[in-house]
C-alpha positions in Angstrom: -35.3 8.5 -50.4 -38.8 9.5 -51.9 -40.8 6.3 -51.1 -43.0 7.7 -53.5 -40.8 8.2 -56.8 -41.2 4.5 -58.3 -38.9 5.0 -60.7 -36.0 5.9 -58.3 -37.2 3.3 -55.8 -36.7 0.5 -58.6 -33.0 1.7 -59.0 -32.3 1.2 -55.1 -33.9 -1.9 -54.7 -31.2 -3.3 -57.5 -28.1 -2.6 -54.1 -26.0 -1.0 -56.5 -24.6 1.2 -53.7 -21.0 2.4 -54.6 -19.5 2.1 -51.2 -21.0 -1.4 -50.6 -18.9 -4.5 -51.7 -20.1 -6.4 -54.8 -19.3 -10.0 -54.1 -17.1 -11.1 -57.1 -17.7 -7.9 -58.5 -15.9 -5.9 -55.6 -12.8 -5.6 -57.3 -13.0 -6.7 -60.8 -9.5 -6.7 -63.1 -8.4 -7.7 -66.7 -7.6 -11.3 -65.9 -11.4 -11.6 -64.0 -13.1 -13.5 -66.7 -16.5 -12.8 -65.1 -16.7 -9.0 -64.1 -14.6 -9.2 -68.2 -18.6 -10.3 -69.3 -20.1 -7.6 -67.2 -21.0 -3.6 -68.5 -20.9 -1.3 -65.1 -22.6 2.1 -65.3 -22.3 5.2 -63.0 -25.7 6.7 -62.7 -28.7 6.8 -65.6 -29.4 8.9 -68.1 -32.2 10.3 -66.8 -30.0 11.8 -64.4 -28.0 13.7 -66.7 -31.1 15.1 -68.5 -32.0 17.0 -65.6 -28.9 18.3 -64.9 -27.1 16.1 -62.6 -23.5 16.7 -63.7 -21.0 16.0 -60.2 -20.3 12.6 -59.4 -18.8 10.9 -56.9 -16.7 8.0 -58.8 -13.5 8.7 -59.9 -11.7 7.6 -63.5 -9.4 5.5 -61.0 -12.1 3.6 -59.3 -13.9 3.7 -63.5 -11.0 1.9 -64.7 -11.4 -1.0 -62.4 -14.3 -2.2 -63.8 -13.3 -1.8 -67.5 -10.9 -0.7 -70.5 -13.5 0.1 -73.2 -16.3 3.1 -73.0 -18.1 6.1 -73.1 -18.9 9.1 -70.4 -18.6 12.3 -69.6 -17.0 14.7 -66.8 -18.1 16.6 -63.7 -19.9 19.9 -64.5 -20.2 18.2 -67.9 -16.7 18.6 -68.9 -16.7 17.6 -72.7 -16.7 13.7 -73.9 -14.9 10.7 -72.7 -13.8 7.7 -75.1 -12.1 5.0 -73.7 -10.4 1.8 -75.6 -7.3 -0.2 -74.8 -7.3 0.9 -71.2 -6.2 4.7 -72.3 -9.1 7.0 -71.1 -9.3 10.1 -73.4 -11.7 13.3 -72.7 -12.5 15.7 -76.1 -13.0 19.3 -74.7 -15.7 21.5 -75.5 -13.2 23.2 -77.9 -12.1 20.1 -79.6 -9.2 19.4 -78.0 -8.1 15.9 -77.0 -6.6 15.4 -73.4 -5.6 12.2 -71.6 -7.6 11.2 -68.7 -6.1 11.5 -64.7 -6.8 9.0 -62.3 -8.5 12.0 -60.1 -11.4 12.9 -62.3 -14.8 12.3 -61.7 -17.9 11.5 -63.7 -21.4 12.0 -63.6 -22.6 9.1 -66.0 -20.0 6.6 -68.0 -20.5 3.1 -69.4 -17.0 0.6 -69.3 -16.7 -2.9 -70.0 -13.5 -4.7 -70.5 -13.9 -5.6 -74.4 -13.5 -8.9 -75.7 -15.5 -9.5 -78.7 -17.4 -12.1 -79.9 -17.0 -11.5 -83.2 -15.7 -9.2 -85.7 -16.3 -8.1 -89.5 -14.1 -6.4 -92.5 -16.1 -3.3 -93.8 -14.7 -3.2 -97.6 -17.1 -1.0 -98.9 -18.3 2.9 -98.4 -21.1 2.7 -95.7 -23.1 5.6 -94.2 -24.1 5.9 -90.3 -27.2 4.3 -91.2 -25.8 1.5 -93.2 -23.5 0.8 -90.2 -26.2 0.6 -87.6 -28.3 -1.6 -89.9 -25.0 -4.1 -90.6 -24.5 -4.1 -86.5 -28.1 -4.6 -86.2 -28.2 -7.4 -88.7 -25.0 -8.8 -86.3 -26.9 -8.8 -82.9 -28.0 -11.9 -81.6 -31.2 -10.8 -80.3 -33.1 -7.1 -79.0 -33.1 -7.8 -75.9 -29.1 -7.8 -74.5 -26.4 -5.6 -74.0 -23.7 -5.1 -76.8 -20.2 -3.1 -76.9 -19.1 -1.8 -80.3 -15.6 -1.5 -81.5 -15.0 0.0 -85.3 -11.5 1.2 -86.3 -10.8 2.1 -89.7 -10.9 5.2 -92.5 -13.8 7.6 -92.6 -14.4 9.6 -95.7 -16.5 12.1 -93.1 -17.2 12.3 -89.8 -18.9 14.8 -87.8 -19.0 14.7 -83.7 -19.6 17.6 -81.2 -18.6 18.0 -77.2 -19.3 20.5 -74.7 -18.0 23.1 -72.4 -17.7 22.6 -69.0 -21.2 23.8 -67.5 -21.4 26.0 -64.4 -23.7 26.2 -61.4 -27.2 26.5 -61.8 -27.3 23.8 -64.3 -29.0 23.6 -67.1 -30.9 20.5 -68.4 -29.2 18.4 -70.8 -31.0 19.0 -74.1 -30.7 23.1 -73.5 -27.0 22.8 -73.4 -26.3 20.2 -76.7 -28.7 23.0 -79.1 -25.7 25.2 -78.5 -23.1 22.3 -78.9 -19.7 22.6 -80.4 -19.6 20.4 -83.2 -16.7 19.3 -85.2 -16.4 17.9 -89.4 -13.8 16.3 -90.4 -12.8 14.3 -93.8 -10.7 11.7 -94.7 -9.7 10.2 -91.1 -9.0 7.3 -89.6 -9.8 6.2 -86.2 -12.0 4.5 -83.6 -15.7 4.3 -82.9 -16.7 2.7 -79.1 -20.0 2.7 -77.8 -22.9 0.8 -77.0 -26.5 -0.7 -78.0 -28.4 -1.0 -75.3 -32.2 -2.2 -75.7 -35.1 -0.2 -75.3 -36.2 -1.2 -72.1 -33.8 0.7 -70.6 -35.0 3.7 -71.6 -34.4 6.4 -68.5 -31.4 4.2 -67.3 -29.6 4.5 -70.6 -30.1 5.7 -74.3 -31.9 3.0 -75.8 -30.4 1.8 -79.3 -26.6 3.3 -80.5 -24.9 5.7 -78.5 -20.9 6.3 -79.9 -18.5 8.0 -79.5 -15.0 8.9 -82.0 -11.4 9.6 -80.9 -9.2 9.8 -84.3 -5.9 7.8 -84.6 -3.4 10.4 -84.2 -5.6 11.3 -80.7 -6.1 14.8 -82.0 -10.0 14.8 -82.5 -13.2 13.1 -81.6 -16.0 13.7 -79.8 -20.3 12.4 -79.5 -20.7 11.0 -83.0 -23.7 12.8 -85.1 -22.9 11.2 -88.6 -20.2 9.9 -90.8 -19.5 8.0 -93.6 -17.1 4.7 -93.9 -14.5 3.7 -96.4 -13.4 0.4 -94.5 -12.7 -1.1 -91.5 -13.2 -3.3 -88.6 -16.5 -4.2 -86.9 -16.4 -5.7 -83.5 -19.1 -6.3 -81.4 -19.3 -8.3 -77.7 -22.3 -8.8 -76.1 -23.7 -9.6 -72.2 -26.5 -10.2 -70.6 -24.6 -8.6 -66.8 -25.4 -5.2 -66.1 -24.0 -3.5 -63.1 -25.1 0.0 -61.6 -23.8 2.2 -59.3 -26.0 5.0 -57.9 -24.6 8.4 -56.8 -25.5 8.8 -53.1 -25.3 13.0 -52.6 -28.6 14.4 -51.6 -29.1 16.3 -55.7 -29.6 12.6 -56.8 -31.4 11.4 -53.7 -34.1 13.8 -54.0 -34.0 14.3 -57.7 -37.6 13.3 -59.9 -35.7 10.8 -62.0 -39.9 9.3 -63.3 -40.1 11.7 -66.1 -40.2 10.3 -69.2 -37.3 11.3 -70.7 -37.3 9.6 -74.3 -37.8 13.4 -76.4 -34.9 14.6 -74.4 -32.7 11.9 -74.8 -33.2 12.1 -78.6 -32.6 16.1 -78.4 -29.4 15.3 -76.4 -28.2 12.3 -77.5 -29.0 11.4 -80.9 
């Protein structure tokens, strides 16, 4: 490791090494109340900005530590939506496959959802208007918070991405030549999370959701939509768990940029 690099020196000195055990968190299941309040995260986001798109952890090993989230693929291999312990990836192209126990990913979020409290959305909303009625929900800026929404969309517009090859390219290169994807009158689910902004370079600070439609034909990274009405759920921690990939790419990556231009190319 670069005893030099602070940033990635902070990240090891949190022992979030994948093939060490956890304590209660070694094994976590549904009926585990405690890992149940925890989010666990492969990698940062920083990583996947620069490019960092094979990891070691498998969907198998991912759904041990949760039913509910968001992710991605080796070599970038479109979106991943989870909810209800099904595991879904959106292809570059759109198309909605379920996900094997055999896959790996380079960055995901999971938590096993159970919210703390839920609203009816009875009237037309924008993406903004949403945010702002989650933000207005949020007990406080500083903790972690899963988001749920199902219900009917009068638009909703998402992209994905194709599977990259090697010699990577950086994140934000890749998403200004994204596929993306409008659809009207639609009803599905929105999961994601809010993570606060001190966590910029580990996560994306603020929303970060993802769509999969009800008939499971469609979804992808949300860009914008508009409601009709719906369920809001929200469930929020304070436990956050990391696990660091340990190939040499990671190991010697600069991961102390500042990233936060980037991440708004790429992600927002």
């Amino acid at each position: 490791m670069n005893s030099e690099n602070p940033f990635v020196h902070f990240l090891h000195n949190l022992h979030l090494h994948r093939n060490q055990p956890h304590g209660r968190h070694a094994s976590i299941e549904e009926h585990d109340h405690h890992g149940a309040y925890e989010i666990f995260q492969v990698s940062t986001v920083n990583a996947l900005i620069e490019g960092l798109y094979d990891g070691e952890i498998s969907y198998g090993e991912l759904r041990k530590h949760g039913d509910f989230g968001i992710g991605t693929f080796n070599a970038l291999d479109g979106e991943m939506i989870a909810f209800d312990g099904k595991f879904f990836q959106i292809k570059g192209d759109g198309n909605v496959n379920t996900v094997s126990d055999d896959q790996k990913t380079p960055f995901a979020v999971v938590q096993f959802f159970k919210p703390n409290l839920s609203v009816e959305i009875t009237e037309e909303k924008t993406f903004e208007e949403l945010t702002r009625q989650c933000d207005a929900l949020l007990q406080g800026k500083n903790c972690f918070y899963t988001i749920r929404v199902n219900g009917f969309f009068k638009s909703m517009k998402t992209r994905s991405v194709h599977r990259q090859h090697r010699p990577y390219k950086p994140l934000n290169e890749i998403t200004r030549t994204q596929m993306e994807f409008e659809f009207t009158d639609i009803e599905g689910t929105i999961a994601g999370f809010c993570f606060p902004d001190f966590t910029k370079g580990l996560n994306v600070p603020g929303y970060h959701l993802h769509f999969l439609s009800h008939d499971r034909k469609s979804g992808g990274h949300i860009l914008d939509c508009t409601m009709n009405s719906g369920k809001l759920s929200i469930d929020h921690t304070s436990n956050f768990h990391m696990e660091l990939p340990q190939n040499k790419e990671f190991l010697e990556a600069d991961l102390g940029k500042d990233t936060r231009k980037a991440v708004d190319e790429a992600e927002k």
